[in-house]
C-alpha positions as CSV (number, residue, x, y, z in Angstrom):
1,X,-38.4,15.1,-44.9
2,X,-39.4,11.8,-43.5
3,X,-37.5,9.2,-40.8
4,X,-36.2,7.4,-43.6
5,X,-34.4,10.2,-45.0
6,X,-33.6,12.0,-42.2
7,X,-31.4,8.9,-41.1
8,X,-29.5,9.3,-44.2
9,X,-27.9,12.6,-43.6
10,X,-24.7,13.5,-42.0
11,X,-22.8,16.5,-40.8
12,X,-20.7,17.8,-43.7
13,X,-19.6,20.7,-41.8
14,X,-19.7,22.4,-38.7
15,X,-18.6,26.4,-38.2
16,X,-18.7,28.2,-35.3
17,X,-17.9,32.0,-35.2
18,X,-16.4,31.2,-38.3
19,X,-14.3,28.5,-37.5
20,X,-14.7,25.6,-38.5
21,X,-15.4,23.1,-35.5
22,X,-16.1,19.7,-37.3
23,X,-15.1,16.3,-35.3
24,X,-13.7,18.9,-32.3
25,X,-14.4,19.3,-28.6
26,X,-15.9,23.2,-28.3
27,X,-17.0,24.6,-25.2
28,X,-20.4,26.8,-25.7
29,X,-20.6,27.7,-21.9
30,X,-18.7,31.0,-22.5
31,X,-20.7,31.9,-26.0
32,X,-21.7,35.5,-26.6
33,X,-25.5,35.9,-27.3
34,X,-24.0,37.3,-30.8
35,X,-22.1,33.6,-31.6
36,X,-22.9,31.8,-34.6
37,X,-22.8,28.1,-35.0
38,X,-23.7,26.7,-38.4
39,X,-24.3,23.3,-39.2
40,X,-24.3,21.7,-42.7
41,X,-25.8,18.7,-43.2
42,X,-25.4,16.2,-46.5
43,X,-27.6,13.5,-47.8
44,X,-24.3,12.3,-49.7
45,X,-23.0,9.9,-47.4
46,X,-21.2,6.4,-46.4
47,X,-23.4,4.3,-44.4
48,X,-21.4,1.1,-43.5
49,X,-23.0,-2.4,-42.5
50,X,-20.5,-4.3,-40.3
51,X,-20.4,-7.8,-39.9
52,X,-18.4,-9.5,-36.9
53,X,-17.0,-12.7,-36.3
54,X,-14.7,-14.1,-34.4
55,X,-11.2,-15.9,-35.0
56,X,-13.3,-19.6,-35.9
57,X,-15.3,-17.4,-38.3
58,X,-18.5,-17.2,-36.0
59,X,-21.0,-14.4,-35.7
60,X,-20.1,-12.1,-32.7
61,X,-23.0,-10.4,-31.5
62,X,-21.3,-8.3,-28.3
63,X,-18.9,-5.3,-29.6
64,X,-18.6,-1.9,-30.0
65,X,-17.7,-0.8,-33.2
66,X,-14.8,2.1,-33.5
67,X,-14.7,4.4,-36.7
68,X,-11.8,7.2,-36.9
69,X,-10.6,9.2,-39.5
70,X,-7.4,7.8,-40.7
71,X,-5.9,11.1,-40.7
72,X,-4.1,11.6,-37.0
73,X,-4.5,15.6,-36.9
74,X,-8.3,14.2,-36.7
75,X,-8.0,12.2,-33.9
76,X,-8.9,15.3,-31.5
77,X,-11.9,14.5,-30.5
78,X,-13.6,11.7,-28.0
79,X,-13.7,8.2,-29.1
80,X,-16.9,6.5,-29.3
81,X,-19.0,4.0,-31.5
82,X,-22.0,3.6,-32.9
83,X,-25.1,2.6,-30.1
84,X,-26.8,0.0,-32.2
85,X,-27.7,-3.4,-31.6
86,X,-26.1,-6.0,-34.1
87,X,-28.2,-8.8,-35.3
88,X,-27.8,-12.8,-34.0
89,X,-25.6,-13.1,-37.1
90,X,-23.5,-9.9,-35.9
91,X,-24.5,-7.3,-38.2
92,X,-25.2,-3.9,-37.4
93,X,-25.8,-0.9,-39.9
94,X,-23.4,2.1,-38.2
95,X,-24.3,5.8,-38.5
96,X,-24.0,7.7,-41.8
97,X,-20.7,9.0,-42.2
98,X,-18.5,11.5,-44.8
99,X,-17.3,9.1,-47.9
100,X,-13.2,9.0,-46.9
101,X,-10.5,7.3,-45.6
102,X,-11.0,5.6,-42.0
103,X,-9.6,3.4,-39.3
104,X,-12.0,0.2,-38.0
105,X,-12.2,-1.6,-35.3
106,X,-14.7,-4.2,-33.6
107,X,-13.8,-4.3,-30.3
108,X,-15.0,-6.2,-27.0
109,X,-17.3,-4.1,-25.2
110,X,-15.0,-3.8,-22.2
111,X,-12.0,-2.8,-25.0
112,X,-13.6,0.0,-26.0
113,X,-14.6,1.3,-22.3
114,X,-11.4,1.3,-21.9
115,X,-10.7,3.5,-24.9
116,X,-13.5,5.9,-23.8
117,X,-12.3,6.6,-20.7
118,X,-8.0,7.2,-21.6
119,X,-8.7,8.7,-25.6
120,X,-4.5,8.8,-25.2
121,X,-5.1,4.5,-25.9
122,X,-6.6,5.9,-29.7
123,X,-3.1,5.4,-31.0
124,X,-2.7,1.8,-29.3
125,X,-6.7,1.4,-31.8
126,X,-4.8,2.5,-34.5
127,X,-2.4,0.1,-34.6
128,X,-5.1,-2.8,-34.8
129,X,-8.0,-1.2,-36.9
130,X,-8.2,-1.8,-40.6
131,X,-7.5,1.4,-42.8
132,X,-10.8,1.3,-45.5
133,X,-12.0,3.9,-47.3
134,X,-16.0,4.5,-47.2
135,X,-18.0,5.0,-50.6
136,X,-21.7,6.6,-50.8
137,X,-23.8,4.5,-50.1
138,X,-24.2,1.3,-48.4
139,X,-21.5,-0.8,-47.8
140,X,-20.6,-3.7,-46.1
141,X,-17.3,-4.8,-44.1
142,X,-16.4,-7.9,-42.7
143,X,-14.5,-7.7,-39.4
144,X,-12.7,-9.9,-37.1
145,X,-13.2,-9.2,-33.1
146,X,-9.9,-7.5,-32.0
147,X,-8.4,-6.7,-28.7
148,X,-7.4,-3.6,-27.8
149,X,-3.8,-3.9,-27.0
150,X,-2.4,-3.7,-23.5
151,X,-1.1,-0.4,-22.1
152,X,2.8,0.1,-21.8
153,X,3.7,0.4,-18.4
């Protein structure tokens, strides 16, 4: 398998000890020797190219783009975004993904340290992020810079 191919592949699936694990925090400091994990990767995957602008219509080149499941029972694990660079004209090309249903966001860099250091804000992401559902493939999305919103005191 070459680079090119090998950045084409997600994680369909991950098991360990037979459950399954996928998109959840798991502590493997208190494995047995015996303890299985299994990992199942897919070449059948979403791989979304995000373009950014701001509320005059101009390229934004500083965010941090945030990609959740839509369903909430999957909102378990850490948010984070994707560590790539987005062009002068604000495009970046994300991480594969599953094909499904997701939440985005393209937040201000400061926004989403914010959001990785309190995951209880994910809720207060939700309620700005666009619901879109990712095809395999390549596939582009257009997206405005949003705020996260304030914390309720």
């Amino acid at each position: 398998m070459d680079s090119r191919s090998a950045a084409r592949l997600g994680i369909e699936s991950v098991h360990y000890d037979g459950r399954d694990i996928t998109d959840l925090a798991t502590d493997f400091g208190t494995a047995s020797p015996k303890s299985r994990l299994e990992i199942v990767l897919t070449s059948r995957v979403a791989v979304p190219v995000v373009r950014v602008t701001d509320d005059q219509g101009q390229p934004v080149t500083t965010y941090h783009v945030i990609l959740i499941p839509a369903e909430p029972a999957q909102w378990q694990r850490p948010v984070s975004g994707d560590p790539t660079t987005p062009d002068r004209d604000g495009v970046e090309r994300l991480a594969p993904r599953l094909p499904g249903e997701y939440l985005v966001a393209a937040l201000p860099w400061e926004d989403s340290l914010v959001l990785a250091r309190d995951p209880s804000r994910i809720e207060s992401l939700a309620s700005v992020a666009r619901r879109i559902t990712l095809m395999e493939g390549d596939q582009s999305l257009e997206l405005r810079l949003t705020a996260l919103p304030r914390a309720r005191q």
